[in-house]
C-alpha positions as CSV (number, residue, x, y, z in Angstrom):
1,X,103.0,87.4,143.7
2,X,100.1,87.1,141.4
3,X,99.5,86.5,137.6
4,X,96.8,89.1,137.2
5,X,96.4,92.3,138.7
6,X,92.7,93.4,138.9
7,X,92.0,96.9,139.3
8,X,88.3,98.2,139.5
9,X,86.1,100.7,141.8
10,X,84.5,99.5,144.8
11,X,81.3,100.1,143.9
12,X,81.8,97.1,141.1
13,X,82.9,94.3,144.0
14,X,80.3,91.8,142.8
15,X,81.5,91.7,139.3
16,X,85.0,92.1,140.0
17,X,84.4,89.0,142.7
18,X,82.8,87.2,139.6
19,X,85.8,87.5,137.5
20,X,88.6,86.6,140.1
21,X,86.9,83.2,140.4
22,X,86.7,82.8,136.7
23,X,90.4,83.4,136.1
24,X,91.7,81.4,138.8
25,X,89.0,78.5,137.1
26,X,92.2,78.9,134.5
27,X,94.6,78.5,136.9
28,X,95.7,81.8,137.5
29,X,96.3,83.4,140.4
30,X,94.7,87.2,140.8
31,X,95.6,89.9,143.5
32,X,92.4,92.1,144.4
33,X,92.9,95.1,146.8
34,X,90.8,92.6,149.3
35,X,93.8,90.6,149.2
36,X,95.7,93.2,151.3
37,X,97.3,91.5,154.6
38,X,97.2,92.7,157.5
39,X,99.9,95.0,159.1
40,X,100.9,95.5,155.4
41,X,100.7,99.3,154.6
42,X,97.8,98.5,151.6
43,X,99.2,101.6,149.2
44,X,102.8,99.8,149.3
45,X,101.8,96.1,149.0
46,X,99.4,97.5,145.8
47,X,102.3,98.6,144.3
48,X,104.2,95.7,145.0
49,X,101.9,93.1,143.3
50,X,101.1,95.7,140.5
51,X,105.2,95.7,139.4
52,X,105.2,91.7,140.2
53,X,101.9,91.2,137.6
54,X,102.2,89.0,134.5
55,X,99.0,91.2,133.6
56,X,96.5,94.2,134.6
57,X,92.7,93.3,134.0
58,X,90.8,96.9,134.5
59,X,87.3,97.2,134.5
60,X,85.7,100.1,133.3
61,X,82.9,101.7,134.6
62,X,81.4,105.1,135.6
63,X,83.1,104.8,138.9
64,X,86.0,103.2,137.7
65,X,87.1,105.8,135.1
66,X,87.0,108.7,137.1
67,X,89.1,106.8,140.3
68,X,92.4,108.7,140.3
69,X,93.6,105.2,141.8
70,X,92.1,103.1,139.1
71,X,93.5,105.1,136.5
72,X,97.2,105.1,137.9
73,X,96.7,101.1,138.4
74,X,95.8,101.0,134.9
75,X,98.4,103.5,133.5
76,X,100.9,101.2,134.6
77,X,99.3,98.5,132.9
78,X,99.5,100.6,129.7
79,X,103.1,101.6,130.1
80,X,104.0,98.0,130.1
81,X,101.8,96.6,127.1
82,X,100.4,94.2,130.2
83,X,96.9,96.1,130.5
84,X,93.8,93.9,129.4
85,X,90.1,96.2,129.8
86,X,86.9,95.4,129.9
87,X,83.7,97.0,129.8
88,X,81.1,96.3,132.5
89,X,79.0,99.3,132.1
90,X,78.5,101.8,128.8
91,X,80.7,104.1,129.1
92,X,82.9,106.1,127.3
93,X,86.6,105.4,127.6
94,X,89.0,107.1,130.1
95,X,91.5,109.8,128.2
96,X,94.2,108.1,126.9
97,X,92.9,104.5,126.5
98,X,90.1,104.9,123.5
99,X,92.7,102.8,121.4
100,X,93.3,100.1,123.1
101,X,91.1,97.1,122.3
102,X,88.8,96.5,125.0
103,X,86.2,93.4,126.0
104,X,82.5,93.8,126.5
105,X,81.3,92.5,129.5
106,X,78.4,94.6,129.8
107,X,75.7,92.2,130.9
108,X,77.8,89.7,132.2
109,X,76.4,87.8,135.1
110,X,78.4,84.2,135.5
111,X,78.0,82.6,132.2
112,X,80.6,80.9,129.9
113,X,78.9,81.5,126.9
114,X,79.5,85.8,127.1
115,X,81.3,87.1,123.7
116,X,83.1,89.7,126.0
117,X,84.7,86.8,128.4
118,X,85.8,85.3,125.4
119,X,87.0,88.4,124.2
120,X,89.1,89.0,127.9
121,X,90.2,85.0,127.8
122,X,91.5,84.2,124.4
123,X,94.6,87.1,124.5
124,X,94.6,86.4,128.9
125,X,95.6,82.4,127.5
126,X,98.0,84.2,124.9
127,X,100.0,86.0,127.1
128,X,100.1,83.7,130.4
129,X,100.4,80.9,128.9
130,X,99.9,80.2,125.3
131,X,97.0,78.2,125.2
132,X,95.4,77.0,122.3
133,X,91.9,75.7,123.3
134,X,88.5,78.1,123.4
135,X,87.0,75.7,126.3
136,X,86.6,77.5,129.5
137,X,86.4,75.0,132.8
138,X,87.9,71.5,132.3
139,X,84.6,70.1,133.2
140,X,82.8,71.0,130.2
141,X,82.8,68.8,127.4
142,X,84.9,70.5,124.7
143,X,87.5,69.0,122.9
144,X,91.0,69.4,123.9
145,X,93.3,70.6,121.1
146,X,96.6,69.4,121.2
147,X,99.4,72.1,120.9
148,X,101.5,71.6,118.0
149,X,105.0,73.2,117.9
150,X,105.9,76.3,118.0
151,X,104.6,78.9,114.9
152,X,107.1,81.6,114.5
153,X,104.7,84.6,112.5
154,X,107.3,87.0,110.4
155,X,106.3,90.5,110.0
156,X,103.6,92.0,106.9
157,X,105.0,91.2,103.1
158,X,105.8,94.1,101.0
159,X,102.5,95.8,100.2
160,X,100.9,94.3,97.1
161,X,101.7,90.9,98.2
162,X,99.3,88.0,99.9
163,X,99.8,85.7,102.4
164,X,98.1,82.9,104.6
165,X,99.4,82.4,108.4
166,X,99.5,79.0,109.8
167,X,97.3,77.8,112.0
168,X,98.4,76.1,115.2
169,X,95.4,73.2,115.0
170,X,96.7,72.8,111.3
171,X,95.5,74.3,108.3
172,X,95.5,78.0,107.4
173,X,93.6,81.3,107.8
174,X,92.1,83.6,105.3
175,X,93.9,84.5,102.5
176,X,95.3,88.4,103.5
177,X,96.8,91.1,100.8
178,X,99.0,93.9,102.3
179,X,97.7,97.2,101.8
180,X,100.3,100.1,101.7
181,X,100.2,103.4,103.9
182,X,98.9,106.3,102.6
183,X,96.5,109.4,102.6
184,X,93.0,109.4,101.5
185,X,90.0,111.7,101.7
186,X,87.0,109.7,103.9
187,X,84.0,110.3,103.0
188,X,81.9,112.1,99.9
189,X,81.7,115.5,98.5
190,X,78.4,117.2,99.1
191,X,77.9,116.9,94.8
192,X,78.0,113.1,95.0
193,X,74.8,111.2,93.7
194,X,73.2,109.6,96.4
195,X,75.3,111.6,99.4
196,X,74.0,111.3,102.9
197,X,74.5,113.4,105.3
198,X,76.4,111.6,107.4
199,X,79.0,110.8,105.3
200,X,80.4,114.2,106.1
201,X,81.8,116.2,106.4
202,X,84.9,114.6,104.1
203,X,88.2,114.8,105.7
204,X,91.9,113.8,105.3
205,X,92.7,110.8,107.7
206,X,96.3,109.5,107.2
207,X,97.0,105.8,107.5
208,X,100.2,105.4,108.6
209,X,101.5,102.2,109.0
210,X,100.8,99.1,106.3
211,X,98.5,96.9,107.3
212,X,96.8,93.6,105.5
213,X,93.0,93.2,104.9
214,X,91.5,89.8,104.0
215,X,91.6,89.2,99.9
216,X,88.3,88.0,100.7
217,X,85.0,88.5,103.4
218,X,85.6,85.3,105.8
219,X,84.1,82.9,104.5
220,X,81.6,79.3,105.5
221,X,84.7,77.6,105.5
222,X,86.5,79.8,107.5
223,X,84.3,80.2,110.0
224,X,83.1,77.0,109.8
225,X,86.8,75.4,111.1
226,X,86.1,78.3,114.3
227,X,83.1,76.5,115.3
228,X,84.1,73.3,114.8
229,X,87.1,73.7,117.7
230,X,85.9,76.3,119.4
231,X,82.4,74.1,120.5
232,X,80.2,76.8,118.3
233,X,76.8,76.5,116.7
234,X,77.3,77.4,113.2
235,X,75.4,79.9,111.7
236,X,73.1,79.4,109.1
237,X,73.3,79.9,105.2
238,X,69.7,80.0,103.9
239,X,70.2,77.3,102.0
240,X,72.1,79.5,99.6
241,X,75.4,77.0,100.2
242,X,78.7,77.2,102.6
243,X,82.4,76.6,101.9
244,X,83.6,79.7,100.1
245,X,80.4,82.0,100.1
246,X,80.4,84.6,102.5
247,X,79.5,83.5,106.2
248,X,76.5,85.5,107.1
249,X,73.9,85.3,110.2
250,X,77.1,86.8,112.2
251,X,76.9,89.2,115.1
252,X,79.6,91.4,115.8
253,X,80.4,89.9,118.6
254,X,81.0,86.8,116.8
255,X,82.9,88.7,114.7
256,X,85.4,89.8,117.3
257,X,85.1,86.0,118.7
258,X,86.2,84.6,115.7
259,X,89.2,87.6,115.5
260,X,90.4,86.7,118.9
261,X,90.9,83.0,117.8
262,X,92.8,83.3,115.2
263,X,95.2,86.1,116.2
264,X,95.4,82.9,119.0
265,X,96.3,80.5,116.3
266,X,98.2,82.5,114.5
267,X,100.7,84.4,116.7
268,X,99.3,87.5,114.4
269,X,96.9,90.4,115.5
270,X,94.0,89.9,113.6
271,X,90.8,92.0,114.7
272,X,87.9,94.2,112.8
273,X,89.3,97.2,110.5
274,X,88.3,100.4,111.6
275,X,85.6,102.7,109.6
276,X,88.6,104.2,107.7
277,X,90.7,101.6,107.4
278,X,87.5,99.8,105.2
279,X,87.4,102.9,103.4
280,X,90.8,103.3,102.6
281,X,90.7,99.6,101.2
282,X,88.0,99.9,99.6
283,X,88.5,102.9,97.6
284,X,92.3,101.7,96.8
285,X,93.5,105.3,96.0
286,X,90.5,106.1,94.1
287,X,88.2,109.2,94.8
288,X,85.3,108.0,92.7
289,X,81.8,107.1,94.2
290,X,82.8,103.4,93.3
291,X,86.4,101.9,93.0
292,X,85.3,101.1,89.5
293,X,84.8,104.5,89.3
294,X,81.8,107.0,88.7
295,X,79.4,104.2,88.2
296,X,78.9,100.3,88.7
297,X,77.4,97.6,86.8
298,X,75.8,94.3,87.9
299,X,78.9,92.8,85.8
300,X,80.8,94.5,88.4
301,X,79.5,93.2,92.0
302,X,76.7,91.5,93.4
303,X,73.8,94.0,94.5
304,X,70.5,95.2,93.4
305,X,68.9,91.8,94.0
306,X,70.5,91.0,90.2
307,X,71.4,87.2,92.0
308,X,69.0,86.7,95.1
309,X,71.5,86.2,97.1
310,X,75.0,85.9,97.8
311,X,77.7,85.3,95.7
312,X,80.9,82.7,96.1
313,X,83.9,85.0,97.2
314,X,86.1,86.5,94.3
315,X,83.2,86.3,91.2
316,X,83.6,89.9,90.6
317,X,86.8,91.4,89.9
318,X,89.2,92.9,92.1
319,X,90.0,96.4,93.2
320,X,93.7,98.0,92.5
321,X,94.5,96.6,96.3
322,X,93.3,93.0,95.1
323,X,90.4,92.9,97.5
324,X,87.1,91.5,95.9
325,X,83.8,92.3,96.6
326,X,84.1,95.6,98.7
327,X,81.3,96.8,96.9
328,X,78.2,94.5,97.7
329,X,77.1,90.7,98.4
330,X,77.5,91.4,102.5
331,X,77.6,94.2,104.4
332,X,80.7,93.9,106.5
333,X,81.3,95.0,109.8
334,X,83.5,97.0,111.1
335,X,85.2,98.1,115.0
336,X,83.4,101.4,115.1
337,X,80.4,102.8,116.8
338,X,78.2,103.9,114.6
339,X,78.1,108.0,114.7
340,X,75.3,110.4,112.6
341,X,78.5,112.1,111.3
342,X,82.5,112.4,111.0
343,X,82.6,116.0,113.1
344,X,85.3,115.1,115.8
345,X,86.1,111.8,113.8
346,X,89.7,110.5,114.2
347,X,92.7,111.5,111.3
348,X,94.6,109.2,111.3
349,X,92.8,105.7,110.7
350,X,92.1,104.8,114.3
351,X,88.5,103.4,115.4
352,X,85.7,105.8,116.9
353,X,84.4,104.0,119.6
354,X,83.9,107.5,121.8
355,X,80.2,107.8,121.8
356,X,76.7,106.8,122.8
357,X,75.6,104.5,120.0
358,X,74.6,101.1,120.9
359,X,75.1,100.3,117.2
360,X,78.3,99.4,115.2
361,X,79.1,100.2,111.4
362,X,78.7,98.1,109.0
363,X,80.6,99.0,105.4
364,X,80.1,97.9,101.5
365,X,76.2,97.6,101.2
366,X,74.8,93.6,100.3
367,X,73.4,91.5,97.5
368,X,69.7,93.2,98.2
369,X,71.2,97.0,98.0
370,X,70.4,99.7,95.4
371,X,73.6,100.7,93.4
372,X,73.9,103.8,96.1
373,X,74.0,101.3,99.1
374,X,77.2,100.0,97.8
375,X,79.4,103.3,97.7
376,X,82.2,103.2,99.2
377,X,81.3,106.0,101.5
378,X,77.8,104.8,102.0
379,X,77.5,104.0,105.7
380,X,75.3,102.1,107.8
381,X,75.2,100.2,111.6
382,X,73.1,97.6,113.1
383,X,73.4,96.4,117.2
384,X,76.7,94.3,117.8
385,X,74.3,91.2,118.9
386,X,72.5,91.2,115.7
387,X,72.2,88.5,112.8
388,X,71.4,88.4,109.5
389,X,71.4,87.2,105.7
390,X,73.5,90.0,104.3
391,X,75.8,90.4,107.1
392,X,79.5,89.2,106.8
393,X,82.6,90.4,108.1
394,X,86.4,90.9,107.0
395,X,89.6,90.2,108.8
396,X,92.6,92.8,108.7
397,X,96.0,92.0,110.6
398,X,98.8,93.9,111.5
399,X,102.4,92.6,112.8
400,X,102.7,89.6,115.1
401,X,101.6,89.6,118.9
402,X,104.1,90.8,121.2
């Protein structure tokens, strides 16, 4: 029987080809339908290997999503928290599987270098077999971490309270507050000063679980310790200065890169926050255009070009969650694609990644924004593989990995 089960149309052979000689590069062994012997009635060896799997890899495509066969292989995958997705063509997701997080391996040809076979790798490692190193084939050059002993994660604190995990290669990830559950409108009125469209129309979404969002955006020095044992060129600062300034000149898929290691490291699931889950914490139960309220000085937050550029973490004070500077310095990405307006958006705190955009939100305006790029419902998206000056991002966890 076979470690991975990988499920995918025909019509995606090549790729699905690709892959199987990638994972069993890990040491894995994979069952693909081609694998059926003969004599063997193929619908009752399928199932066979699919209840014997450690883990379900489907690959979503146009073909893939509308295979009755597919989506059964995959159903089963869901049903048993085993199912790991991938992208290979843009598409939207099946019914049913929109929140499960998936990698992108649009593009994909046979490189090691692709954010989306990270993305597919780092939780495959997780679950099979717990490994701690980002390096792909054993005859690349990468360093080899040594595997420390064992980190047991507990669940959340009590909202209001902070915490750092553990890392496994020894030091400790961002610092993380837990925010409580709640109810909030997303979103502004259609009076608001500086209202876009597309921040309508306002709507009650309902977060229901707690969940922690980093005190701070991740930082140089977060980062920073991610590239250095992950084999990663580290992205550049402007000469503005590293260590605990935001890290900017950060794609979204480095991003979710940099989210997959450490929910590695930490035994915790860490990943992007959703649209609403930013402007839940953000706001912090306020209503107001700002969570200092109707206005905002420069006393406040870093925007408005008052500093050049950006600011250390935590040198403006806090909002009523204890997050710091939600409201400018770096725009901040966030899981969602990026959609003209909330009609048909999800209520209850989920990410929207039903759609046709190519580009992903980004939250909390910069240090070059006018005081109405920095609302909290102020809105805007760039592509997932772009870089730049005022772009950071911020972590948010929820209870350890299964």
């Amino acid at each position: 029987m076979s470690d991975i089960f990988l499920c995918y149309s025909s019509t995606d052979a090549a790729i699905a080809n690709r892959l199987v000689e990638r994972l069993q590069a890990e040491g894995w062994s994979v069952f693909i339908d081609r694998n059926t012997h003969v004599g063997r009635r193929w619908h009752k060896e399928i199932e066979r290997e699919l209840h014997a799997a450690s883990a379900v890899v489907v690959l979503w495509s146009a073909t893939s999503r509308d295979s009755d066969y597919v989506l059964e292989e995959a159903e089963y995958g869901k049903r048993k928290d085993i199912l790991f997705p991938a992208f290979i063509e843009r598409v939207e997701f099946p019914y049913g599987f929109g929140r499960i997080q998936t990698a992108d391996l649009i593009g994909w040809e046979n490189g090691e270098d692709h954010a989306g076979l990270t993305q597919l790798l780092i939780p495959l490692r997780l679950h099979l077999n717990g490994q701690d190193s980002i390096s792909t084939p054993a005859s690349e050059s990468k360093p080899i971490i040594a595997k420390p002993e064992q980190i047991i994660t507990p669940s959340l604190p009590a909202p209001g309270q902070t915490f750092r995990d553990k890392l496994k290669i020894g030091g400790e990830g961002p610092l993380m507050a837990t925010i409580p559950a709640g109810r909030f409108l997303m979103g502004s009125p259609e009076d608001e000063q500086y209202r876009s469209d597309h921040e309508g129309p306002q709507h009650e979404v309902q977060i229901a679980q707690p969940f922690a969002m980093g005190v701070y955006a991740v930082t140089f020095d977060d980062y920073d310790d991610f590239c250095k044992h992950a084999s990663r060129k580290i992205p550049v600062d402007e000469d503005w200065g590293r260590e605990n300034r935001p890290v900017i000149n950060v794609s979204w898929h480095g991003a979710q890169d940099y989210c997959a290691w450490l929910s590695e490291q930490t035994g915790r699931h860490y990943r992007l926050p959703s649209e609403a889950e930013w402007e839940y914490a953000c706001r912090a139960g306020k209503q107001t255009p700002y969570y200092t309220g109707a206005n905002i000085s420069l006393d406040q937050a870093n925007f408005n070009r008052n500093v050049g550029k950006t600011a250390p973490v935590g040198s403006y004070p806090p909002n009523d969650f204890g997050l710091y500077d939600m409201h400018g310095n770096v725009f901040e990405w966030c899981q969602d694609i990026r959609h003209k307006n909330y009609k048909g958006a999800p209520s209850d705190g989920s990410s929207w990644e039903k759609g046709n955009s190519e580009y992903r939100v980004l939250r909390g305006g910069s240090w070059d924004d006018d005081p109405e790029g920095v609302r909290s419902s102020a809105r805007s998206g760039n592509h997932p593989d772009d870089r730049d000056y005022n772009i950071g991002f911020r972590v948010l966890c929820s209870s350890p990995i299964e």
